[in-house]
C-alpha positions as CSV (number, residue, x, y, z in Angstrom):
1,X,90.6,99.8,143.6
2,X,92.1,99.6,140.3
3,X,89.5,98.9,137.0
4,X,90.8,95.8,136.4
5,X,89.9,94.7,140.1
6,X,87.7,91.8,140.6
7,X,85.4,90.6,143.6
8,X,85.7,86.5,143.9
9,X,82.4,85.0,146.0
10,X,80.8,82.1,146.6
11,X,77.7,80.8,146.6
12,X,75.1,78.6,146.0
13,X,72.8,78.3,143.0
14,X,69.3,78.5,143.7
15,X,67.5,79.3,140.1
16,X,68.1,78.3,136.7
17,X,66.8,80.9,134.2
18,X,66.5,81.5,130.6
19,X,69.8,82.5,128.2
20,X,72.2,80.3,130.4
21,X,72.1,82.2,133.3
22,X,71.6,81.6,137.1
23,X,70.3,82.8,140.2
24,X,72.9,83.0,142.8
25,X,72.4,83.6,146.6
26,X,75.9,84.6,147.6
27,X,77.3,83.9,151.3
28,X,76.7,87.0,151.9
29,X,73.0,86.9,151.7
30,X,72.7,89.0,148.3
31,X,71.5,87.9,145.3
32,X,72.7,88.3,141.9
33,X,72.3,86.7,138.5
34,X,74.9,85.2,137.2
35,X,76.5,83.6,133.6
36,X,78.8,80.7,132.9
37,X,82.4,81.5,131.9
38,X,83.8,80.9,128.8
39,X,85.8,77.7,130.0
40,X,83.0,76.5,131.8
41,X,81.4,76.6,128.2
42,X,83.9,75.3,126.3
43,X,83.9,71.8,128.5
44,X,80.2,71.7,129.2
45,X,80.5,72.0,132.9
46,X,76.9,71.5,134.0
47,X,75.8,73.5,136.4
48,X,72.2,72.9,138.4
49,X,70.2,74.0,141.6
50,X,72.1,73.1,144.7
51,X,75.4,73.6,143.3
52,X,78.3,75.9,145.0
53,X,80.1,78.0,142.9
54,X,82.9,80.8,143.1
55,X,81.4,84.3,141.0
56,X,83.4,86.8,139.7
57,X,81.8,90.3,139.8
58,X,83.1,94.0,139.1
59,X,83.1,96.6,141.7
60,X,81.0,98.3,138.9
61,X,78.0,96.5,139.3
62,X,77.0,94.1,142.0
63,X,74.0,92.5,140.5
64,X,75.7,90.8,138.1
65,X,78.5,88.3,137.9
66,X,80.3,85.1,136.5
67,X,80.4,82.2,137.4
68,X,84.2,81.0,137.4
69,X,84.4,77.7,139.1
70,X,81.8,74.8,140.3
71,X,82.8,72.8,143.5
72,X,81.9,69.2,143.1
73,X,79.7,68.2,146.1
74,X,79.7,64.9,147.5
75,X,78.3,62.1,145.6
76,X,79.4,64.1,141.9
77,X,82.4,63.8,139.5
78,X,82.9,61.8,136.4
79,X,82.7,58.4,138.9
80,X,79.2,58.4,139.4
81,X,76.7,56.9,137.2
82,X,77.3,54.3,133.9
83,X,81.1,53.7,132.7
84,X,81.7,55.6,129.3
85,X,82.6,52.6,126.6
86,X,85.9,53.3,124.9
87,X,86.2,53.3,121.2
């Protein structure tokens, strides 16, 4: 495995803890804690309990990871709740 090698996962969020970071119980029945990407920061992705998400993690160290990519679960996107007014 080269360095620049990642490990892609999913999961499922189960713990929202201090600093922006998450609990994450992978498929795989480990868990890890686990940060927002940059991206994910940069367009306020929300992320709560219950939510699946795809982690990036280095071969280096499996307790930790990053959180790449949130899959929108039924009943979510930008169609659900009050229409946003246009100025």
């Amino acid at each position: 495995m080269a360095k620049e090698d990642l490990l892609t996962l999913e999961g499922q969020i189960d713990e929202i803890l201090p600093d922006g970071r998450f609990g994450v119980m992978l498929e795989n029945n480990h868990r890890i804690i686990a940060y927002t990407a940059g991206k994910m920061r940069k367009f306020r992705i929300r992320s709560v309990v219950g939510d699946r998400v795809r982690v990036e993690m280095t071969p280096y160290d499996l307790q930790k990871g990053r959180i790449v990519f949130r899959d929108k679960g039924p009943g979510g996107g930008p169609g659900v709740g009050t229409p946003r007014k246009r100025r």
